[in-house]
C-alpha positions in Angstrom: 4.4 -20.3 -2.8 3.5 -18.3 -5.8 0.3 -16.4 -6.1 -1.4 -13.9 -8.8 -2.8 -12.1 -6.6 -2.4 -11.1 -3.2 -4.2 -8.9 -0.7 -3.2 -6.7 1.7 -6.4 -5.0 3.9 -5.6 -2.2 6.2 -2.6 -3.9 6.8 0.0 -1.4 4.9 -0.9 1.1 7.9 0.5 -1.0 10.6 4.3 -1.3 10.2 6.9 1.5 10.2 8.9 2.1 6.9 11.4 -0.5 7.7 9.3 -3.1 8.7 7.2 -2.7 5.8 10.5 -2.7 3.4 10.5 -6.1 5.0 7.0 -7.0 3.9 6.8 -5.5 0.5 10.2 -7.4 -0.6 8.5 -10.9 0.4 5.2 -10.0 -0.9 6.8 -8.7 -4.6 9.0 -12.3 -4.7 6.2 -14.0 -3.7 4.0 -12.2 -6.7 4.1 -14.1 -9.8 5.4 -12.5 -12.9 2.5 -10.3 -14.3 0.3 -10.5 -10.3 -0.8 -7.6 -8.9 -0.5 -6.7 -5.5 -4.4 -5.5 -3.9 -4.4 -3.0 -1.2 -7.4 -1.5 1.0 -6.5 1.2 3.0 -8.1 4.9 3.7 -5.4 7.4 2.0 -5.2 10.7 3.1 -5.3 13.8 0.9 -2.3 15.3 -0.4 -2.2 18.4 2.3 -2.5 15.4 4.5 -5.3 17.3 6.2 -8.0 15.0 5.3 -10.6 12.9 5.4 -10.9 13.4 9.0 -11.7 9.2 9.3 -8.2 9.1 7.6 -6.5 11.6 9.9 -8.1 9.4 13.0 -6.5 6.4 11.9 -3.0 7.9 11.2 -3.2 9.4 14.7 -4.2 5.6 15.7 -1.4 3.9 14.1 1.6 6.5 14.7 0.2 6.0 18.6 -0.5 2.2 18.4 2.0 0.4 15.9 4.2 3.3 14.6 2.9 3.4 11.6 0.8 6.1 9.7 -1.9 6.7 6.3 -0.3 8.1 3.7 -1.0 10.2 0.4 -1.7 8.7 -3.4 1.6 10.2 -4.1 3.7 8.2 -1.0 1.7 5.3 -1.9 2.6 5.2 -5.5 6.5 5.9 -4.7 6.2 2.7 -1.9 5.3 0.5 -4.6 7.6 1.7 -7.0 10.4 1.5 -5.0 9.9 -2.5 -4.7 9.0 -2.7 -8.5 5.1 -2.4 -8.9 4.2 -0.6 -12.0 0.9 0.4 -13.2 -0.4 1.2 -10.0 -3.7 2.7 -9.4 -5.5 4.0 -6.7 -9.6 4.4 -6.8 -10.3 6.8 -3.6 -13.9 5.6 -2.2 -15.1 8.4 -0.2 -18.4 6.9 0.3 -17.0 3.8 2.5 -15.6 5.2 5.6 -13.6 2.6 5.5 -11.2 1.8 2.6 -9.8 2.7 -0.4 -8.6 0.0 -3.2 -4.6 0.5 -4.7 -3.3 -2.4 -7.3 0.0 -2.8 -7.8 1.5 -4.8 -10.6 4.6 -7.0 -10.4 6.3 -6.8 -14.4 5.8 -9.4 -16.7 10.0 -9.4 -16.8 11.2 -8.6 -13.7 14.4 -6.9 -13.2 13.9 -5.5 -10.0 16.4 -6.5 -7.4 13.9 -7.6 -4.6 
């Protein structure tokens, strides 16, 4: 089934890097031509040394699922590497609880996902 849109809330955190190769490749052919991709998840600064909410839950999911919170940068290059463009990321420090990242699948796609 094709979609526009779909979202993805603290769920990117979970998996390890394989795993969520896995996911992203059946969530970008799942995207129709021109969705985006919605993701809510805390990111942590680039010196990784904060929000201290954000450092809590990387310490939660490296213990828990083996996963981890990552930076604006390492999110950007995940997407990239399973063909979003024009991805943006509005940090929410007033939440707690989430940041919002939208990816976008190309119009043409020539990405071999």
């Amino acid at each position: 089934m094709s979609c526009d849109l779909y979202i993805l809330s603290h769920v990117i955190h979970d998996w390890d890097e394989e795993h969520l190769d896995i996911l992203l490749k059946k969530v970008y052919q799942a995207i129709c031509p021109g969705g985006a991709l919605l993701v809510l998840e805390k990111v942590l600064n680039e010196m990784k040394d904060g929000p201290l909410g954000t450092l809590i839950f990387d310490l939660g999911m490296l213990i828990s699922a083996g996963g981890r919170e990552r930076t604006v940068i390492e999110y950007t290059n995940l997407f990239k590497k399973h063909g979003f463009v024009d991805i943006k990321i509005q940090l929410m420090p007033e939440t707690h609880q989430r940041d919002v990242i939208l990816a976008m699948k190309p119009m043409e796609c020539s990405h071999d996902n």
